[in-house]
C-alpha positions as CSV (number, residue, x, y, z in Angstrom):
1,X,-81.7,267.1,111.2
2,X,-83.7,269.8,113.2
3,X,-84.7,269.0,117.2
4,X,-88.2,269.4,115.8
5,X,-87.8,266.7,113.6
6,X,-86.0,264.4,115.6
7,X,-88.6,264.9,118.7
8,X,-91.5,264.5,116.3
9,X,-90.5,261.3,115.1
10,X,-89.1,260.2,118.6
11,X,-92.8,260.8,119.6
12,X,-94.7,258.9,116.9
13,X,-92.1,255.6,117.6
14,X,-93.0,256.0,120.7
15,X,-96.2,256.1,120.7
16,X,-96.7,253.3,117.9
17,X,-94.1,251.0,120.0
18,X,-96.5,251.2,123.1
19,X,-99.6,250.1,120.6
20,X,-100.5,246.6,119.4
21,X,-98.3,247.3,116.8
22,X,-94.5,246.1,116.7
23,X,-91.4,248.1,117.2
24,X,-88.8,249.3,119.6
25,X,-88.5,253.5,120.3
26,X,-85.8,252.8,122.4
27,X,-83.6,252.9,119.1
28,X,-85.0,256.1,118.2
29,X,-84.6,257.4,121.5
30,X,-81.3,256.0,121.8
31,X,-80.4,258.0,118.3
32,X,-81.7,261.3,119.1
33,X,-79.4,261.5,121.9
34,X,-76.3,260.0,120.1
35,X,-77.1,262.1,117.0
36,X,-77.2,265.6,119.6
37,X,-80.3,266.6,117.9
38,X,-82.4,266.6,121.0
39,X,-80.8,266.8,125.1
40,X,-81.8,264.0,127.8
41,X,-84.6,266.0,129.2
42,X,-86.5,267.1,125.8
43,X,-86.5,263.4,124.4
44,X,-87.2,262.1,127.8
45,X,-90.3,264.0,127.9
46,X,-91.5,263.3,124.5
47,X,-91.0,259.3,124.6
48,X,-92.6,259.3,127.7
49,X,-95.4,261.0,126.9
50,X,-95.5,259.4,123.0
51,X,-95.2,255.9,124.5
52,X,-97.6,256.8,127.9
53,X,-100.5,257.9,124.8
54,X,-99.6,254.4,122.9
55,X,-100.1,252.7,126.2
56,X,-103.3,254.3,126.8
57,X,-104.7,253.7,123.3
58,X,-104.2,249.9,124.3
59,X,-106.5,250.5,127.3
60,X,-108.6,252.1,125.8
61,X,-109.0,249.1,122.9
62,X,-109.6,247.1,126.0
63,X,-112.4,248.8,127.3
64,X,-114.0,248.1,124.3
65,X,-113.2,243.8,124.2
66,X,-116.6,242.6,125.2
67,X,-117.3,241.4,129.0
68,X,-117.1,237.8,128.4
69,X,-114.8,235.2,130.1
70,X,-111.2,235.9,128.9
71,X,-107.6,235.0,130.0
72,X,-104.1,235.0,130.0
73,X,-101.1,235.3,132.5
74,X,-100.9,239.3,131.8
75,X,-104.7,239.6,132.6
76,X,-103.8,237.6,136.3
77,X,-101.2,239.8,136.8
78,X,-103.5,243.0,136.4
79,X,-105.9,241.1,137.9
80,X,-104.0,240.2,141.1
81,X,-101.6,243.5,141.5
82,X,-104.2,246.1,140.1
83,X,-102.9,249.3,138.5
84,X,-98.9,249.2,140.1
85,X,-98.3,246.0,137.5
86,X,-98.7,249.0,134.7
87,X,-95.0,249.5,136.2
88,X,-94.1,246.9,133.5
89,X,-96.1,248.3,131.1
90,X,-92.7,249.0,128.8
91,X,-91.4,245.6,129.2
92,X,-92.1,243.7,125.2
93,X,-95.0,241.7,124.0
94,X,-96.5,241.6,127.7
95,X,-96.3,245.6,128.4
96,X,-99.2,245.6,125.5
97,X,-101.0,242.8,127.2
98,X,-101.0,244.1,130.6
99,X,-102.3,247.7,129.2
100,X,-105.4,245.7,127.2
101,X,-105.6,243.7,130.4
102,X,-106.0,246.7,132.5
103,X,-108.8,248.7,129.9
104,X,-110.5,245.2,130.1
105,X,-110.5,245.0,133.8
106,X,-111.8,248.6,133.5
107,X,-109.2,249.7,136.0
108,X,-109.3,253.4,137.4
109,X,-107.6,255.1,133.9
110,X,-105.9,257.7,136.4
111,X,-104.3,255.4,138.1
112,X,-103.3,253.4,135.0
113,X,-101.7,256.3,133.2
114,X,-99.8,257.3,136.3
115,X,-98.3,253.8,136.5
116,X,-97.5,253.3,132.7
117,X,-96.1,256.5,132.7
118,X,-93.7,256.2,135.7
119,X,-92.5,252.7,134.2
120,X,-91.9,254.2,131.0
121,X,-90.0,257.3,132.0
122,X,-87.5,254.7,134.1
123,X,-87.1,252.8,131.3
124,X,-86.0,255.8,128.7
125,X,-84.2,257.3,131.9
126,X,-82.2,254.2,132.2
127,X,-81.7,254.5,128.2
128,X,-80.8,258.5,128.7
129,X,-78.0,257.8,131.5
130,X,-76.7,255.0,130.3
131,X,-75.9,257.0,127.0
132,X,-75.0,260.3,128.4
């Protein structure tokens, strides 16, 4: 398997991972480095930047939700902690929740990306030293 290969599909699980839709990149991510396709930095890059996009597509779905009375424990989070709560943005089922939460709320987008991109890295950083 070429690096291309294995970077282009590390980027498209990680990018669909960070969307409604379920699955786990860290797997992928996890297998590009054991396979030796693809070094730390590379994959790092590309998951991050796959599942940052994914995360903002969920924003983005919930700038479009219409303004009426909604709620939830991940939209009280945002609510309460503002943009820094997009920290945990990689965490399951409520990383999705808190990135809607946040398009809903119609937080500042910058400081949304910035945040959901700094939790993600840590998390597939984590992942990268833990398998090198």
């Amino acid at each position: 398997m070429s690096e291309s290969f294995s970077l282009g599909a590390l980027f498209v699980s990680s990018f669909l991972a960070a969307t409604l839709l379920p699955g786990g990149s860290e797997f992928v991510f996890a297998g590009v480095l054991a396979s030796g396709t693809a070094s730390l930095w590379p994959a790092l890059a590309v998951a991050t930047v796959g599942n940052t996009l994914g995360g903002s597509s969920s924003y983005l779905v919930g700038r479009l939700v219409p303004d009426r009375k909604i709620g939830g424990r991940a939209l009280e989070w945002v609510r309460r902690w503002g943009s820094p709560v997009l920290l945990l943005s990689w965490v399951p089922v409520i990383g999705d929740a808190l990135c809607v939460a946040a398009g809903w709320l119609r937080l500042n987008i910058w400081w949304s990306v910035l945040f959901m991109a700094l939790g993600k890295f840590g998390r597939y950083y984590v992942i990268g030293r833990f398998m090198a």
